[in-house]
Legacy VTK file of the C-alpha trace (Angstrom):
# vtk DataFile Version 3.0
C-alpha trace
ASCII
DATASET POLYDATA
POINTS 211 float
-44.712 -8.847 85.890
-45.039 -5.682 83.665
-44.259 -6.052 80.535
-41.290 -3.417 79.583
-40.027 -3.716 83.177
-36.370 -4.887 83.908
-38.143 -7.858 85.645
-40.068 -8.729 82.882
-37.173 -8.767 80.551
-34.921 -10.955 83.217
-37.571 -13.114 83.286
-37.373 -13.692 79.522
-33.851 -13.783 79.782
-33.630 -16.439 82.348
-36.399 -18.534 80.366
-33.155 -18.850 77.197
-33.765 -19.507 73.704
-36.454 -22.039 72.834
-39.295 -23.178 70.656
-40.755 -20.046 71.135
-38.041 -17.444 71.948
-34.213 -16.662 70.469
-31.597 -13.994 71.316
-29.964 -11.762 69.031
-26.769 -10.305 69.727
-26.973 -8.141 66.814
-29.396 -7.784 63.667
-27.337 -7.258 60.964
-27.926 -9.509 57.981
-31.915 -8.991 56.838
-32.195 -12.069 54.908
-30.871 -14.353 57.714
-33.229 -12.377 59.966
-35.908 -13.188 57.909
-35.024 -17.601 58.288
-35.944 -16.419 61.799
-39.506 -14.991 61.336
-40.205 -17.939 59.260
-39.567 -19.911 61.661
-41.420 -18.671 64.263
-44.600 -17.629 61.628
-44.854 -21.355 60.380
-44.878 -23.013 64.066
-45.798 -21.104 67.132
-45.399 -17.835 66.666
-42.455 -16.588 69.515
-40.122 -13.447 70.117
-36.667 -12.523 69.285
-34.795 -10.464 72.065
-32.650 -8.394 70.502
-29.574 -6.871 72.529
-28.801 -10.353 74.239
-25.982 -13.000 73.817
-26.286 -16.631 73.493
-25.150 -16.861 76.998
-28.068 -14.430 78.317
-25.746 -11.131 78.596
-26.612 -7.706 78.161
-25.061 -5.901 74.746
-27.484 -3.955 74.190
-28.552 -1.850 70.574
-29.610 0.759 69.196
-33.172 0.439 68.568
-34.645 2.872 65.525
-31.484 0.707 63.753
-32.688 -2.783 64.964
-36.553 -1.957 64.570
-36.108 -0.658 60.697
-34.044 -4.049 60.073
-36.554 -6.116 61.390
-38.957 -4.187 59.415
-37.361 -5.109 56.456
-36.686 -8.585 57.103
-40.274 -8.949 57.550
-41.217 -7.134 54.630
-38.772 -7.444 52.204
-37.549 -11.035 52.576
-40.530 -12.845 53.985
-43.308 -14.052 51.842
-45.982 -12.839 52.232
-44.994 -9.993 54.555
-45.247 -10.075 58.442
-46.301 -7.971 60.702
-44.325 -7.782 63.813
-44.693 -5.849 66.956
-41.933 -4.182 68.774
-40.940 -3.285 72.474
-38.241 -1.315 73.701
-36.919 -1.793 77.111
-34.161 -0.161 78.690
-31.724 -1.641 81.285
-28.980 -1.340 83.013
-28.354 2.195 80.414
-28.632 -0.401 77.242
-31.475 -0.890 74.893
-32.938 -4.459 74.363
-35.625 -4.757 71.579
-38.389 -7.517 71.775
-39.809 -8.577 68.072
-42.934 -10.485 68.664
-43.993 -12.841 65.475
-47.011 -14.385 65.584
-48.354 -17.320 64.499
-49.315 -16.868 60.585
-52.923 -17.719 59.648
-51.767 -18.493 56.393
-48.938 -21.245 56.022
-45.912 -21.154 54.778
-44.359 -17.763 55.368
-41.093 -18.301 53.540
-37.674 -16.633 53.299
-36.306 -14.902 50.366
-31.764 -15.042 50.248
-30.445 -12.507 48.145
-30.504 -14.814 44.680
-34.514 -14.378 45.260
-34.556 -18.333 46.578
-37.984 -18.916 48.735
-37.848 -21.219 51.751
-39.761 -22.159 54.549
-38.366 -22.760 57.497
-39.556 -24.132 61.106
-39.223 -23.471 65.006
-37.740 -27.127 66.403
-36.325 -26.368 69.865
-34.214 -23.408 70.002
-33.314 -24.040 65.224
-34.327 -23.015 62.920
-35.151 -25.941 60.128
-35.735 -26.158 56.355
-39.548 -27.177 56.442
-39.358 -30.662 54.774
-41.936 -31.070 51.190
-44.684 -32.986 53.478
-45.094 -29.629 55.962
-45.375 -27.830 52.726
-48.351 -30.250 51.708
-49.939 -30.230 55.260
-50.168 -26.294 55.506
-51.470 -26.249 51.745
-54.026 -28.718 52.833
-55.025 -26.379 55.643
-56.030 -23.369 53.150
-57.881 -26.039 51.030
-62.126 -24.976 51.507
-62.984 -28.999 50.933
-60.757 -32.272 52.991
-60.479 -35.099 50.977
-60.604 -38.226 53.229
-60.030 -40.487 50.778
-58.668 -43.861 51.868
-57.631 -45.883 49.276
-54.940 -48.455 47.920
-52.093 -45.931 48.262
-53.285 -45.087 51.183
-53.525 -48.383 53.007
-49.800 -49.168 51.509
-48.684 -45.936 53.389
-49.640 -47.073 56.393
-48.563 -50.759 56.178
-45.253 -49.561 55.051
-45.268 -47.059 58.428
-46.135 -49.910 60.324
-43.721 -51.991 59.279
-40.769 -49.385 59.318
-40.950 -46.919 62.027
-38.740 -43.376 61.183
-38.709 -43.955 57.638
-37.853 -41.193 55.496
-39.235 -39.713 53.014
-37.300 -40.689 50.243
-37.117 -44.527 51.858
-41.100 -44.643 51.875
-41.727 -43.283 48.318
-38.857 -46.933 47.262
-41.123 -49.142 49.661
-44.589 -47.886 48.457
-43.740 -47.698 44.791
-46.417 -44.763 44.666
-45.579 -41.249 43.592
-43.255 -38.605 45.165
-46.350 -36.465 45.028
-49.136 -38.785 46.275
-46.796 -39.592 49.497
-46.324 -36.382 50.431
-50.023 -35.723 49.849
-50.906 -38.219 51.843
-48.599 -38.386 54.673
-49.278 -34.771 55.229
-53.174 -35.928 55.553
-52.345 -38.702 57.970
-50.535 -36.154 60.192
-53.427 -33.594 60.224
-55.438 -36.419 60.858
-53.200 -37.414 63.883
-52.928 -41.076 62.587
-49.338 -40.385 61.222
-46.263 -37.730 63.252
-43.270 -36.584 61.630
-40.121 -36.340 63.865
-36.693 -34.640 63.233
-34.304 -37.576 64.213
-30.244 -36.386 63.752
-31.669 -33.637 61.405
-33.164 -35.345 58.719
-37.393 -35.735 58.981
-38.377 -38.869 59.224
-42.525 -40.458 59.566
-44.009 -43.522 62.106
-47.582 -44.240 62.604
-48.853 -42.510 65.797
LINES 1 212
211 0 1 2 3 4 5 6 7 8 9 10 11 12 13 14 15 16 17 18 19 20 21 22 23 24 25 26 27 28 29 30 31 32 33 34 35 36 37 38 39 40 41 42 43 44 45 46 47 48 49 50 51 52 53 54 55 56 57 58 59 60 61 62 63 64 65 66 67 68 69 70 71 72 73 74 75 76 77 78 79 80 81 82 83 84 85 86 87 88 89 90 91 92 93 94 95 96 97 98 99 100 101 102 103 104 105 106 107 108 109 110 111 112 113 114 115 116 117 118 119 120 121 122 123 124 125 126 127 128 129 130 131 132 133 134 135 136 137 138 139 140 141 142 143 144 145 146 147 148 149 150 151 152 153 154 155 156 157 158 159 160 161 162 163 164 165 166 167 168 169 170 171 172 173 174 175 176 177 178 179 180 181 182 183 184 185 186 187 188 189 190 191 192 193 194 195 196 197 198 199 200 201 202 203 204 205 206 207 208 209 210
């Protein structure tokens, strides 16, 4: 299918929002736009359809309006700024903007609110959700030039404590290991790049098991 064709946009549509796709009835709020492109910057990358209800309808917008509020939300009120690339499709005598955001090659793109608060936020599903201290760690690890593999005491405690409680959070692990907020999160965000740890969003709270 063409892309900017009425099938192409049903076909969108019909695929609802997701890990990689939301609908916007309206964009009228920049900073809560902006929770959005985080989201979608710091997991996948995905597209917001602009124009559509939760329930797939047609409400169409008015584009130049839509586009220059994205364009702001991705400027002004993400750190550091996104680019995003639009589409304008028009159907059924309505116009329905796509916003593609891409996957950012450097992690985390966070959101500014209007007090100047940053936060990084993720794509689980078809939420948006606060990024939890460990991703934080793991994408700062990813910019790092050197990987430290260090296995160690603290280390070795992680992992027995893992073991021994499956879906432990964060907060529960740092009371078991008696090690350091800041050396868990360190290292559980190693474990996970290293695929020997996962991190799972259980009744919205994060919580860690060994793989």
């Amino acid at each position: 299918m063409t892309p900017g064709s009425d099938s192409y946009l049903q076909r969108l549509i019909e695929a609802g929002e997701g890990l990689h796709q939301d609908f916007k009835y309206k964009v009228a709020d920049a900073p809560k736009l902006a929770r959005s492109i985080s989201a979608f910057a710091n997991t996948e990358g995905g597209r917001l359809l602009v124009g559509i209800r939760d329930d797939g309808s047609i409400s169409g917008v008015r584009s130049e309006e839509e586009i220059y509020m994205l364009q702001a939300a991705a400027q002004r009120y993400c750190t550091p700024r996104m680019e995003i690339d639009f589409q304008s499709i028009r159907t059924q005598g309505r116009t329905i903007v796509i916003a593609t955001i891409g996957r950012a090659t450097h992690r985390p793109v966070r959101a500014i609110d209007e007090t100047g608060k940053r936060t990084a936020y993720l794509r689980i599903k078809d939420e948006n959700i606060i990024a939890s201290p460990v991703h934080i760690a793991m994408w700062k690890q990813e910019q790092c030039s050197t990987v430290i593999t260090n296995y160690g005491a603290d280390e070795a405690c992680l992992i027995e404590q893992l073991a021994q409680h499956p879906h432990c959070h964060l907060n529960t692990l740092i009371k078991l290991t008696h090690i350091g907020r800041r050396q868990v999160i360190s290292t559980l965000a190693r474990l996970i790049r290293y695929e020997l740890a996962e991190c799972l969003l259980i009744d919205h709270q994060f919580c860690f098991s060994l793989r």
